[in-house]
C-alpha positions in Angstrom: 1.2 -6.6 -21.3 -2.3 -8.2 -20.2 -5.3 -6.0 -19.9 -5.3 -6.8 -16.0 -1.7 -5.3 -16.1 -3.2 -2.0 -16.8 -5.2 -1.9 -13.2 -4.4 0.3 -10.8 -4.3 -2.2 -8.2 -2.0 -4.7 -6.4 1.3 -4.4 -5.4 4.6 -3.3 -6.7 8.1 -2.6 -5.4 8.7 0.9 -3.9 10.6 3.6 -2.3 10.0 5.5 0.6 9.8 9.9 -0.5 12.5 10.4 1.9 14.6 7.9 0.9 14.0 9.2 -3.2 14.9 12.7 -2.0 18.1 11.6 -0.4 19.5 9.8 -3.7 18.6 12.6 -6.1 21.0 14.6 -7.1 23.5 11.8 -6.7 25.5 9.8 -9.6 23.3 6.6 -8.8 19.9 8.4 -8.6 17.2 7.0 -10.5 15.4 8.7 -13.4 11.9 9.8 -12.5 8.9 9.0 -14.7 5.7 11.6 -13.3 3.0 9.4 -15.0 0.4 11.9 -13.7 -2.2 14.3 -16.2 -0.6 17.8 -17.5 -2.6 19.9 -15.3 -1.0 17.8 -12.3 2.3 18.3 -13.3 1.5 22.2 -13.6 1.0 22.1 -9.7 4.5 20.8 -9.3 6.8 17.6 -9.7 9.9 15.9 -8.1 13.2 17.8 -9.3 14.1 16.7 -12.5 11.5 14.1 -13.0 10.1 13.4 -16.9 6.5 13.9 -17.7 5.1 11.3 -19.8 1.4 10.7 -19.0 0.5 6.5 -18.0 -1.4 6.0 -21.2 1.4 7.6 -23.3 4.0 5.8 -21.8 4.2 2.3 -23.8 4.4 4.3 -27.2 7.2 7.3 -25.6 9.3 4.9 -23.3 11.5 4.5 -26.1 11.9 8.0 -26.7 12.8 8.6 -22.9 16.3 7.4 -23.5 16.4 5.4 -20.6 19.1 2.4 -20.7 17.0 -0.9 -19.8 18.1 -2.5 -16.6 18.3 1.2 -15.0 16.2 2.1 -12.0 13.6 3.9 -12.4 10.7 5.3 -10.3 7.2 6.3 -11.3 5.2 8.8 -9.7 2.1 9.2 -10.3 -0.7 11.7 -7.1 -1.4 8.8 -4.7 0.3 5.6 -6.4 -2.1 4.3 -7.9 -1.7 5.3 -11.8 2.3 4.5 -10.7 1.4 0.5 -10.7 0.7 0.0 -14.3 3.3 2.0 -14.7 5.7 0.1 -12.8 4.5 -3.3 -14.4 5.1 -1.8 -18.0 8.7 -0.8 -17.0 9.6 -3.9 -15.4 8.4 -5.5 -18.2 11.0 -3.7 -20.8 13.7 -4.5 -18.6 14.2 -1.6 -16.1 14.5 -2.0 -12.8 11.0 0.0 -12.0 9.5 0.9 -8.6 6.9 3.7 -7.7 7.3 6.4 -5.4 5.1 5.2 -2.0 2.3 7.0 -1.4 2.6 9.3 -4.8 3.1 12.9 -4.9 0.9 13.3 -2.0 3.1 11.6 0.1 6.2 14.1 -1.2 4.6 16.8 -0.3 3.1 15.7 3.0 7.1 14.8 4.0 8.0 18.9 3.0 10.4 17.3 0.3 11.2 19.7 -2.6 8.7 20.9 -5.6 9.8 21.8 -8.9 7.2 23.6 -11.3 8.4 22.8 -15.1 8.5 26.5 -15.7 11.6 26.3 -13.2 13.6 23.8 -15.1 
């Protein structure tokens, strides 16, 4: 990727919270990437999403198990960590968009929390 990849700004393909919610759970849902810090993830996360940090991403992608040309989504507070994100993915092959309007957005809609203690 370029170094201007790696800004948080600029547009990227996405999905609307309530449109994420309705396909999870389902055979074709996506997998969900949280890109977001530790501590954020603590506070709660989209059932059944991964955790892998933005700057880790690159180096565990691979590790994710994730078949390329799958969708995926990345989530990140208030997508805008979810854009680099997104680029990276699409990048490698996946079918990437972000989740519009980021966690904050989730919740705002009363969509479902999961705190990883409750996997």
């Amino acid at each position: 990727m370029r170094w201007f990849d790696w800004l948080p700004f600029g547009r990227v393909p996405e999905i609307a919270p309530e449109e994420l919610a309705a396909r999870l759970g389902r055979a074709d849902a996506p997998a969900v990437i949280d890109v977001r810090t530790g501590p954020e993830v603590a506070r709660g996360t989209l059932p059944g999403a991964k955790h892998v940090p933005v700057r880790e991403l690159a180096v565990r992608l691979e590790s994710l198990g994730l078949t390329p040309g799958s969708e995926v989504v990345a989530v990140c507070e208030s997508a805008h960590r979810s854009i680099p994100a997104v680029r990276l993915l699409r990048e490698k092959g996946f079918r990437a968009v972000q989740l519009a309007g980021g966690m904050a957005a989730w919740r705002r809609a009363g969509l479902p929390v999961e705190r990883p203690a409750e996997r």
